[in-house]
LOVO-19568 format. One record per residue: x, z, y of N, C-alpha, C, O in turn. Coordinates in Angstrom, 1 decimal. Each point is the difference from the previous one (the first is absolute). Layout:
! residues N
PT      n.u      n.w      n.v     ca.u     ca.w     ca.v      c.u      c.w      c.v      o.u      o.w      o.v
PT        X        Z        Y        X        Z        Y        X        Z        Y        X        Z        Y
...
//
This chain:
! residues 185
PT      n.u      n.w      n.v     ca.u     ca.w     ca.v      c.u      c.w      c.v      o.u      o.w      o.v
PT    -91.8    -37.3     57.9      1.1     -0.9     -0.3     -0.6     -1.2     -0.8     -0.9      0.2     -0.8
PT      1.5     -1.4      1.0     -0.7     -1.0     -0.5      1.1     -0.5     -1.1      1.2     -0.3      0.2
PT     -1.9      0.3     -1.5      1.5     -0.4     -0.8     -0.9     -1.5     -0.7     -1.2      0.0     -0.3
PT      2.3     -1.3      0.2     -0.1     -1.6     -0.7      0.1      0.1     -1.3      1.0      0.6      0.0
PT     -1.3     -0.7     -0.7      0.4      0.1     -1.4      0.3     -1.1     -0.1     -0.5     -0.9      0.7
PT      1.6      0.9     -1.7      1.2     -1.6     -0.8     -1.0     -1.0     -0.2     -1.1      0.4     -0.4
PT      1.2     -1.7      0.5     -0.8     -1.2     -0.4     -0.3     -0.4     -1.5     -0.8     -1.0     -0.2
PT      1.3      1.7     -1.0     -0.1     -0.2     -1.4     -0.3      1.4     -0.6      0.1      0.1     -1.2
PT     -0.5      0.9      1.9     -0.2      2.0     -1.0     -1.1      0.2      0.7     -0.1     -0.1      1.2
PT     -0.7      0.2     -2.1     -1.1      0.9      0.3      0.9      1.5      0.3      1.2      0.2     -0.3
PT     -2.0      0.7      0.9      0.2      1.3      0.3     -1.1      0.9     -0.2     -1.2     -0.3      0.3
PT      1.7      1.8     -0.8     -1.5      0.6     -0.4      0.9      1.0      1.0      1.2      0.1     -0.2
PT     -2.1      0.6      1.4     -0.3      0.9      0.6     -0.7      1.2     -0.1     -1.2      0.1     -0.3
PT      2.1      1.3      0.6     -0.9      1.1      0.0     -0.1      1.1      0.8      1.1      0.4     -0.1
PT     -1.6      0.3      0.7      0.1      1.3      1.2     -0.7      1.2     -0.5     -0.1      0.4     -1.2
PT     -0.2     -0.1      2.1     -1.3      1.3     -0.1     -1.2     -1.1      0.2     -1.1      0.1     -0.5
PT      1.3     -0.9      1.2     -1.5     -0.7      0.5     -0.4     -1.4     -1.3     -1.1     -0.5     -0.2
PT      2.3      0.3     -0.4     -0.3     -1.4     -0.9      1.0      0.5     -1.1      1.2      0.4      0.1
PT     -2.4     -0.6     -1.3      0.4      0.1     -0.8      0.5     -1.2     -1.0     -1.0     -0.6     -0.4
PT      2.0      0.2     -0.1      0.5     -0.7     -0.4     -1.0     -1.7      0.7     -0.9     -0.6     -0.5
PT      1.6      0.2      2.0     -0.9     -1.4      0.2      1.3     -1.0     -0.2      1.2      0.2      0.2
PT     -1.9     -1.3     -0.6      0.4     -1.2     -0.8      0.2     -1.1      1.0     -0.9     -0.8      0.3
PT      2.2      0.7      0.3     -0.1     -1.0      1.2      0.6     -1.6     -0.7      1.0      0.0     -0.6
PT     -1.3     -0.7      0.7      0.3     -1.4     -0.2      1.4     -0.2      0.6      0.4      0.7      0.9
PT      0.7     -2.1     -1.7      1.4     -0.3      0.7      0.0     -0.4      1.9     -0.6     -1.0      0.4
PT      0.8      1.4      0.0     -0.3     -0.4      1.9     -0.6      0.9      0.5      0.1      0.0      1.2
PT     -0.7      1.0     -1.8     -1.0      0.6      0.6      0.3      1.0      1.3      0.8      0.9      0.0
PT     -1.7     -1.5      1.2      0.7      1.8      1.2     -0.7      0.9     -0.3     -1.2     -0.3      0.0
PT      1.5      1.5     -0.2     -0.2      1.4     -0.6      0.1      1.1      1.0      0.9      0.8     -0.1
PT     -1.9     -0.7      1.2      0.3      1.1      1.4      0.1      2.0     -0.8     -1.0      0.6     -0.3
PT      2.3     -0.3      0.2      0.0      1.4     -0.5     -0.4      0.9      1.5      0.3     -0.2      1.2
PT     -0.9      1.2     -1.9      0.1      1.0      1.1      0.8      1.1     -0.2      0.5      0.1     -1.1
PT     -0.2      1.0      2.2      0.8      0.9     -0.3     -0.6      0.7     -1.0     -1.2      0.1     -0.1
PT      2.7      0.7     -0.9      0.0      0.3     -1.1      0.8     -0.2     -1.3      1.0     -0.7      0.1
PT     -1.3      1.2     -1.5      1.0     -0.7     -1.0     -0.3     -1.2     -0.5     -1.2      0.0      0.1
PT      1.4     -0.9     -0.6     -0.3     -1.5     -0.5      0.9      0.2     -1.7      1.1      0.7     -0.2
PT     -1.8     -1.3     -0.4      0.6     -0.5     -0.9      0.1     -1.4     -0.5     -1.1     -0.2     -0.6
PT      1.6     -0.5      0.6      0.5     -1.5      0.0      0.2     -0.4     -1.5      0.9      0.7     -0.4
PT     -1.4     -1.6     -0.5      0.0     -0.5     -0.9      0.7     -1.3     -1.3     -0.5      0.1     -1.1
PT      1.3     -0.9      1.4     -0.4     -1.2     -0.8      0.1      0.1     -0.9      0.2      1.0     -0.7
PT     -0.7     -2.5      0.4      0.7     -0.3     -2.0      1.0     -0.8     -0.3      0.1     -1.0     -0.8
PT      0.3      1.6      1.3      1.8     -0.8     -0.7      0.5      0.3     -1.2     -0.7      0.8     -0.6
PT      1.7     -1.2      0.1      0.3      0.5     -1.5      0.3      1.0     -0.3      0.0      0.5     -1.1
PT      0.4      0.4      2.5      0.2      2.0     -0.1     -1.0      0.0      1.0     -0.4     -0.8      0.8
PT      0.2      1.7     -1.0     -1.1      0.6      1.1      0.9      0.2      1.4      1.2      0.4      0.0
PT     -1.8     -0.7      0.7      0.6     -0.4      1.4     -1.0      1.5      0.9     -1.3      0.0     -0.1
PT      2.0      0.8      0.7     -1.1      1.1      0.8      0.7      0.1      1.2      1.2     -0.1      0.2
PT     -2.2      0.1      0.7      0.8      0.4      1.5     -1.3      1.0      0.4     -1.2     -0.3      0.3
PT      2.1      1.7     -0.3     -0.8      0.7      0.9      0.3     -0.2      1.9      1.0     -0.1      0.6
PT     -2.2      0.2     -0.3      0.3      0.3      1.9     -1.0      1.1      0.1     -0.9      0.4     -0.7
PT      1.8      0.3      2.2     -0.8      1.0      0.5      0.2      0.0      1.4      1.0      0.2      0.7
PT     -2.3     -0.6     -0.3     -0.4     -0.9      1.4     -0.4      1.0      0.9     -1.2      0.4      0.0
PT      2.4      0.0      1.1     -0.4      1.0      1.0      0.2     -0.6      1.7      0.6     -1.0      0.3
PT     -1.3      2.0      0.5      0.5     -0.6      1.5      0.9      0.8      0.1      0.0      1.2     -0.2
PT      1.4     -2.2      0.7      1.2      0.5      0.5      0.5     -0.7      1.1     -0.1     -1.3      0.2
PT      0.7      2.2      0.8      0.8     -1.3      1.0      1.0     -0.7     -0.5      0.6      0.0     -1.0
PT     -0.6     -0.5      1.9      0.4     -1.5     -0.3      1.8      0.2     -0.5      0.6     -0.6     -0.9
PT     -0.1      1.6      1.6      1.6      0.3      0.0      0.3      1.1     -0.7      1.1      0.7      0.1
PT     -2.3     -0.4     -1.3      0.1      0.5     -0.9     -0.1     -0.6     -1.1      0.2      0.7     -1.0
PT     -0.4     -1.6      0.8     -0.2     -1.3     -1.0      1.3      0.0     -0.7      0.9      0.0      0.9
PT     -0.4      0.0     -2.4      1.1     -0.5     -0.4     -0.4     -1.4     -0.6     -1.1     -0.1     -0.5
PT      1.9     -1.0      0.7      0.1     -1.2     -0.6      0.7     -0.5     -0.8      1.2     -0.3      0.3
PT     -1.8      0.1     -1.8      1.1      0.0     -0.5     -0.5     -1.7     -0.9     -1.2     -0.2     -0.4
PT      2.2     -0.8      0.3     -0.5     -1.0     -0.1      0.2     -0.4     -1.7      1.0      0.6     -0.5
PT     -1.9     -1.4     -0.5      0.9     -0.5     -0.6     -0.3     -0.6     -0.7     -1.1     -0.2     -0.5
PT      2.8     -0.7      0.2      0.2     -1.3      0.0     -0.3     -0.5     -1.7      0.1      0.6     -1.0
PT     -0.6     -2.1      1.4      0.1     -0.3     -1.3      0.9     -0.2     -1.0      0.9     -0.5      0.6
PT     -0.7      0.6     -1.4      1.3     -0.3     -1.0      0.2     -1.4     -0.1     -0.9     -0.9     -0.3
PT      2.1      0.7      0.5      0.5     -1.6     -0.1      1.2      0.0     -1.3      1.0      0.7     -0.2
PT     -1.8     -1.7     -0.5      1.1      0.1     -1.3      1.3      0.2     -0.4      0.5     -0.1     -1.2
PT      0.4      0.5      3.0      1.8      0.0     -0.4     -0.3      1.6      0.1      0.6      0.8     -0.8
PT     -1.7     -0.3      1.9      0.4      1.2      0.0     -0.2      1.3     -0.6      0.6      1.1      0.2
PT     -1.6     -1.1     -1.1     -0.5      0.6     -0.9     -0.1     -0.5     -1.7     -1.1      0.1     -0.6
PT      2.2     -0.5      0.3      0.1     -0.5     -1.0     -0.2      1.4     -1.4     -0.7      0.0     -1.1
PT      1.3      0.8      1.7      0.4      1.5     -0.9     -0.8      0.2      0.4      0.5      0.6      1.0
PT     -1.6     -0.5     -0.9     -1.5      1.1      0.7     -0.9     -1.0     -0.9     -1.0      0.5     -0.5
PT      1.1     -1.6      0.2     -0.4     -0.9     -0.9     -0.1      0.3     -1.3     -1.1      0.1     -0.6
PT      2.0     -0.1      0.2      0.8     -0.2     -1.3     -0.2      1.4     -0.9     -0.1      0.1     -1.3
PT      0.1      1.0      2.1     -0.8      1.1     -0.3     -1.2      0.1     -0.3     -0.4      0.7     -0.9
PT     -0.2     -1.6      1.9     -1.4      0.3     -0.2     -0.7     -1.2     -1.4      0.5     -1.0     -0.4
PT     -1.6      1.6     -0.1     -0.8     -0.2     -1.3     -0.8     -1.1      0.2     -1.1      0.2     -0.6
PT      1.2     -1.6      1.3     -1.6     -0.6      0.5     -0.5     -0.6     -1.2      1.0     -0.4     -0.6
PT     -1.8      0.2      0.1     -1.0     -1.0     -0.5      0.9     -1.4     -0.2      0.6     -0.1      1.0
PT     -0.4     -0.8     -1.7      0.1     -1.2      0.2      1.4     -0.3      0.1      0.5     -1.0     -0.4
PT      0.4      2.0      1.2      1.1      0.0      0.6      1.3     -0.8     -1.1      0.8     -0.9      0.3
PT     -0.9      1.7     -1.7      0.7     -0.6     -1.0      0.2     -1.3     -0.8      0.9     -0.4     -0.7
PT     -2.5     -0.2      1.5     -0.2     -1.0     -0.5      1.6     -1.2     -0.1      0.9      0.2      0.9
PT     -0.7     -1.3     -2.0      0.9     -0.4     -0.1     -0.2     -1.5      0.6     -0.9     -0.8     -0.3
PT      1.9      0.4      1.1     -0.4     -1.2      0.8      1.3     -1.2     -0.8      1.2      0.3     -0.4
PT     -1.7     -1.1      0.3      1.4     -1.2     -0.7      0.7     -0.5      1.3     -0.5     -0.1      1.1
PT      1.7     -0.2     -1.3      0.6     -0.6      0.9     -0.8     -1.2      1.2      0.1     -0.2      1.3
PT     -0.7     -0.3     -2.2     -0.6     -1.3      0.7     -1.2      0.9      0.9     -0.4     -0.2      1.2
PT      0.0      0.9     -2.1     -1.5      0.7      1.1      0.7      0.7      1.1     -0.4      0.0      1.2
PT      1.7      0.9     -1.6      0.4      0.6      1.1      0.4     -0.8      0.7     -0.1      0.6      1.1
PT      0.6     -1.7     -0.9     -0.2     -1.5      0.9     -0.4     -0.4      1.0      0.2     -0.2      1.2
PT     -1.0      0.1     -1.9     -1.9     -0.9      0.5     -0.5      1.2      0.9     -0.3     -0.2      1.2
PT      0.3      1.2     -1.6     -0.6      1.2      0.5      0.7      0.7      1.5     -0.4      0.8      0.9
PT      1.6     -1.5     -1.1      1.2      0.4      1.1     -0.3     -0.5      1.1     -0.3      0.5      1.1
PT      0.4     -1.8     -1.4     -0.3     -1.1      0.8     -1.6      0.0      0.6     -0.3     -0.7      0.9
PT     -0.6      1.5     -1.6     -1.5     -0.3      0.5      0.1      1.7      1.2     -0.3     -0.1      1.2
PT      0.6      0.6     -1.5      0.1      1.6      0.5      1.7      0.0      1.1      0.4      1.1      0.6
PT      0.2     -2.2     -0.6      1.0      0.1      1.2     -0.3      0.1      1.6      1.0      0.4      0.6
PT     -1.8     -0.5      0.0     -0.9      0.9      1.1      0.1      1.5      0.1      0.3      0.6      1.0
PT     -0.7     -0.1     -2.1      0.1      1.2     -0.6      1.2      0.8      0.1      0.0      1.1      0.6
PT      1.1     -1.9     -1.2      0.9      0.5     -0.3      1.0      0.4      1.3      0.7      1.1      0.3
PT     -0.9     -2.7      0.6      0.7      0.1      1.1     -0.8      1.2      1.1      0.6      0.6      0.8
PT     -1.8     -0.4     -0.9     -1.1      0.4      0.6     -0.5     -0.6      1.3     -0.1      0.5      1.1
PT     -0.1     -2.0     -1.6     -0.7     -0.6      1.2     -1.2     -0.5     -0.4     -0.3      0.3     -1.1
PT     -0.5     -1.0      1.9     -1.5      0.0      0.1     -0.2     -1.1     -1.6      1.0     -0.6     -0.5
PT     -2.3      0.5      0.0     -0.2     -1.4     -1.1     -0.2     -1.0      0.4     -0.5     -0.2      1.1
PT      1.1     -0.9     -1.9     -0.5     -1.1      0.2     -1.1     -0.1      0.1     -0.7      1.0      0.0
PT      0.2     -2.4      0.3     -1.6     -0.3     -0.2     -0.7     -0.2     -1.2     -1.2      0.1     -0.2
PT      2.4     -0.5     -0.7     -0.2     -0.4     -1.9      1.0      0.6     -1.0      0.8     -0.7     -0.6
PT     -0.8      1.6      0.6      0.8      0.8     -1.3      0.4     -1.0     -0.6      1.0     -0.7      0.3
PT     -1.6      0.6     -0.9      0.2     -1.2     -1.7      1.0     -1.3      0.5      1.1     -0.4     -0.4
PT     -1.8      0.2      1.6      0.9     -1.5      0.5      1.3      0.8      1.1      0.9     -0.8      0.2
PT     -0.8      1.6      0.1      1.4      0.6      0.4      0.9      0.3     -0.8      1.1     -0.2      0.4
PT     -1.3      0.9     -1.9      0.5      0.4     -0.8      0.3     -1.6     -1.0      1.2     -0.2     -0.3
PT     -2.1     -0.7      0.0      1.1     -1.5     -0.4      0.7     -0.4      1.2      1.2     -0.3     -0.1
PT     -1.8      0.2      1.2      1.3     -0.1      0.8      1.5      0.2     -0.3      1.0     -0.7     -0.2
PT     -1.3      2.8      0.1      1.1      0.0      0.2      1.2      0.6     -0.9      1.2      0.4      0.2
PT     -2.5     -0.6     -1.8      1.0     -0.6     -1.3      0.4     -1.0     -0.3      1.1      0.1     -0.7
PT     -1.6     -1.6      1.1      0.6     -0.9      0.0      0.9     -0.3      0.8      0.6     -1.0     -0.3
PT     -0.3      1.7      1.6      0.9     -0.5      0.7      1.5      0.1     -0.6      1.0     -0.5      0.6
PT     -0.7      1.3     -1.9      1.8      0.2     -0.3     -0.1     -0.1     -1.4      1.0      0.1     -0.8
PT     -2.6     -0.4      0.2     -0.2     -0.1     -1.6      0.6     -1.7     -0.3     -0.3     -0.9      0.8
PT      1.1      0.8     -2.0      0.1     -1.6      0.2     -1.8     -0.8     -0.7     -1.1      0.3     -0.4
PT      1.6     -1.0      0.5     -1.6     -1.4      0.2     -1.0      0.1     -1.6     -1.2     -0.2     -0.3
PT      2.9      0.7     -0.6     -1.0      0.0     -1.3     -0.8      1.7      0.0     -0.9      0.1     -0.8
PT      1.1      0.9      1.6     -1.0      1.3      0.0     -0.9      0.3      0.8     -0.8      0.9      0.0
PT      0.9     -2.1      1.0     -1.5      0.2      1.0     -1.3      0.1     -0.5     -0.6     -0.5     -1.0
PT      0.1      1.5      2.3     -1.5      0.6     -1.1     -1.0     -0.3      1.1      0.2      0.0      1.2
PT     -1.5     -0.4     -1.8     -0.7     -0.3      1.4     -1.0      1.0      0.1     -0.2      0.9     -0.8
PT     -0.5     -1.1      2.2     -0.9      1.2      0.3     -0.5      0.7     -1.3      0.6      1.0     -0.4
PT     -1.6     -1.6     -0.3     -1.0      0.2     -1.2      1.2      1.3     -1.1     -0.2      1.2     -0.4
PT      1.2     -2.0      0.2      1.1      0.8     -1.1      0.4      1.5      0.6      0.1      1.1     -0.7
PT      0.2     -1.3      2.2      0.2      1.7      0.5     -1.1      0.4      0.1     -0.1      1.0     -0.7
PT     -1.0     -1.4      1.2     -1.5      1.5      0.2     -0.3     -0.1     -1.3     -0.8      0.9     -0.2
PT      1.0     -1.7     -1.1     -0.3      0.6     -1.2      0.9      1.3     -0.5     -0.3      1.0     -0.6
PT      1.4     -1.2      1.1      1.3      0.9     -0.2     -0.7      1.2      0.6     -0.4      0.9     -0.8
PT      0.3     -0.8      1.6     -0.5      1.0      0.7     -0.9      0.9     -0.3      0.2      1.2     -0.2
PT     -1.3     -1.9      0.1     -1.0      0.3     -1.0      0.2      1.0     -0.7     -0.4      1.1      0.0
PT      1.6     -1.9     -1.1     -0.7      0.9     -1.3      0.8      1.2      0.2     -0.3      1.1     -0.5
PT      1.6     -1.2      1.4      0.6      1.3      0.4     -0.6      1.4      0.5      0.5      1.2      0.0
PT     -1.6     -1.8      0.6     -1.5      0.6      0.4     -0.8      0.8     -0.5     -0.4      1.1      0.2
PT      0.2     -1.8     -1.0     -0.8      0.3     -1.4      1.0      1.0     -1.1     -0.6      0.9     -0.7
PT      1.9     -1.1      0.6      0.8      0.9     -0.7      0.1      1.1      0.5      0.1      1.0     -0.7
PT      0.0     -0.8      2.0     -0.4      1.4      0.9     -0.7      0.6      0.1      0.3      1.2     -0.2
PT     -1.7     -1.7      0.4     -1.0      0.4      0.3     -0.8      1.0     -1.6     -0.8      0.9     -0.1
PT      1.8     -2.1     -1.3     -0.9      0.7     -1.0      0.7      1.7      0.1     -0.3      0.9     -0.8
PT      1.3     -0.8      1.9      0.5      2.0     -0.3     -0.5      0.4      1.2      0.5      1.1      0.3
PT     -1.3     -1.6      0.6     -0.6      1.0      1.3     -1.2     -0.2     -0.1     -0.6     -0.9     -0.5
PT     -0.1      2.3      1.2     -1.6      0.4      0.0     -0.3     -0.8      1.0     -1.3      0.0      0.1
PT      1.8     -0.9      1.0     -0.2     -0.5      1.1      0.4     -1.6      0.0      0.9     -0.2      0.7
PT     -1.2     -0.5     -1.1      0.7     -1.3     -0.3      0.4     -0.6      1.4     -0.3      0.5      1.1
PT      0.8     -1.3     -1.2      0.8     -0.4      1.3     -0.7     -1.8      0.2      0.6     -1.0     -0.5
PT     -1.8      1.1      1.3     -0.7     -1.4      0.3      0.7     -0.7      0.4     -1.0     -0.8      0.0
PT      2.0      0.0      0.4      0.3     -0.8      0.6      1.4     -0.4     -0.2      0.7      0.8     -0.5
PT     -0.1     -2.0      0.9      1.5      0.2      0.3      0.7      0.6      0.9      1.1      0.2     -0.1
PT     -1.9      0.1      1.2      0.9      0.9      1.2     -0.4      1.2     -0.4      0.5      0.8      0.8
PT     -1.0     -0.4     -1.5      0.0      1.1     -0.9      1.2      0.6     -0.8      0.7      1.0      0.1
PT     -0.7     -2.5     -1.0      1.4      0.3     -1.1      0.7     -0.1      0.8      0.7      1.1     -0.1
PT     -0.2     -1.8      1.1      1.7      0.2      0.7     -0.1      1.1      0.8      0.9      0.8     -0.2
PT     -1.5     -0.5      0.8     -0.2      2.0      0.4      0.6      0.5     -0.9      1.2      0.4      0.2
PT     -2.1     -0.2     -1.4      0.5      1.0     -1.3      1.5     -0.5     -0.6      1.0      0.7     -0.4
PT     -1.3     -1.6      0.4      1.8     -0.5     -1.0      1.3     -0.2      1.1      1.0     -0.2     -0.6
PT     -1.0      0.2      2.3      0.6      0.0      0.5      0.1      1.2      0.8      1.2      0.3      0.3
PT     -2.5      0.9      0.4      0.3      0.9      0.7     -0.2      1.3     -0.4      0.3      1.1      0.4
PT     -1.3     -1.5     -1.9     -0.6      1.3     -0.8      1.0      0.6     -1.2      0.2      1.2     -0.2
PT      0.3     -2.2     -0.5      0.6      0.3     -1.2      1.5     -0.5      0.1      0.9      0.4     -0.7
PT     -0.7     -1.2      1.4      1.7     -0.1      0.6      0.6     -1.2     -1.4      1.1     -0.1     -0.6
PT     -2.4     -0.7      0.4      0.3     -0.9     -1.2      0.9     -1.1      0.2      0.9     -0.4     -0.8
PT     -1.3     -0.3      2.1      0.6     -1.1      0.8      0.5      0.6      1.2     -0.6      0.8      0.7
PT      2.1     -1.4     -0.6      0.6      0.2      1.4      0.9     -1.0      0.5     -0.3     -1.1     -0.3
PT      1.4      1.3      1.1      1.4     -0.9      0.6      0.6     -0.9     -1.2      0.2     -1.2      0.0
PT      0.0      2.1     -1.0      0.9     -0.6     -0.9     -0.2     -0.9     -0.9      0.8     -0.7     -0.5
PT     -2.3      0.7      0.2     -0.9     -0.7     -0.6      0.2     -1.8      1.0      0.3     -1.1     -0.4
PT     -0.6      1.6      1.6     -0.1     -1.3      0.8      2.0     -0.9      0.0      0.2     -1.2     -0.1
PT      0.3      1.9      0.2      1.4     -0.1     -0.4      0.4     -0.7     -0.9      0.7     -1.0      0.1
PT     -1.5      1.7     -1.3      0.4     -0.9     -1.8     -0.8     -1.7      0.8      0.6     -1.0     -0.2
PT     -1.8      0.9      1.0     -0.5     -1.5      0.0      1.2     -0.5      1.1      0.5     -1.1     -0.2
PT     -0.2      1.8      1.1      1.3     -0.9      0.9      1.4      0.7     -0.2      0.2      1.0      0.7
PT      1.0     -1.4     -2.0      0.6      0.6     -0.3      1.4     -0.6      1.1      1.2      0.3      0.0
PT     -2.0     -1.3      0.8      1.4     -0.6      0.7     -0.1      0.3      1.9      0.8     -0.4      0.9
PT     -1.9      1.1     -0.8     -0.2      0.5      1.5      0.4      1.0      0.6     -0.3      0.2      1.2
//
């Protein structure tokens, strides 16, 4: 079985045949039959055991699953303990942050420029005296980043990082957020 590993986790691997191996984010990892133990480092320890046998094919159960999208696991959230999750966002950041992570929200593909999609599409309903330009949101962002990151063992590189975590990980940003910026649509 050939398993991809995610584009941003390392993964540590282990069997009877490897003992704890250290695969890089992307990496293809060919398991053979047998038990696997699966690793990351996320803020809980993340384990996935497999147990890799030959079976026919019409004995296979499939069972799929889905990612969490921020309406529908709100309470599976809210329960859970993450890292960062508490952090306190001000109205204006919860804003700026709405508007940079609305792809997200709606779950459609990214722009080509965060920063410049997100003044887009705060200034489009802000009046003329609160427009913010590129430079003012990815500082915003930033330090929202950095306020996260100082409560997780895994910091979060990037901005499609942070809107991952604050839109599909921790259920920080969602619909209603984008709502408060178009309260007349």
């Amino acid at each position: 079985m050939d398993l991809r590993n995610g584009p941003s986790m390392p993964v540590v691997v282990s069997s009877e045949w490897i003992n704890q191996g250290h695969f890089k984010p992307g990496a293809l990892i060919m398991l053979q039959q047998g038990d696997w133990e699966l690793t990351w480092p996320l803020d809980e320890r993340v384990l996935l055991e497999l147990d890799i046998r030959r079976v026919r094919r019409s004995e296979i159960d499939v069972r799929r699953v889905a990612h969490p999208r921020p309406v529908a696991d709100r309470r599976a959230r809210a329960l859970t303990a993450l890292p960062g999750a508490h952090v306190e966002l001000s109205a204006r950041e919860r804003q700026q942050l709405a508007a940079m992570f609305a792809h997200l929200i709606h779950g459609e593909p990214p722009p080509d420029n965060l920063v410049t999609a997100a003044a887009r599409i705060f200034n489009r309903n802000a009046p003329e005296s609160e427009h913010v330009s590129d430079a003012e949101i990815k500082q915003r962002a930033h330090r929202v980043r950095r306020r996260i990151n100082m409560h997780r063992v895994v910091a979060l590189a990037t901005l499609h990082e942070l809107g991952e975590y604050l839109v599909n990980v921790a259920g920080l940003l969602n619909e209603a957020d984008l709502e408060q910026l178009f309260p007349d649509s």
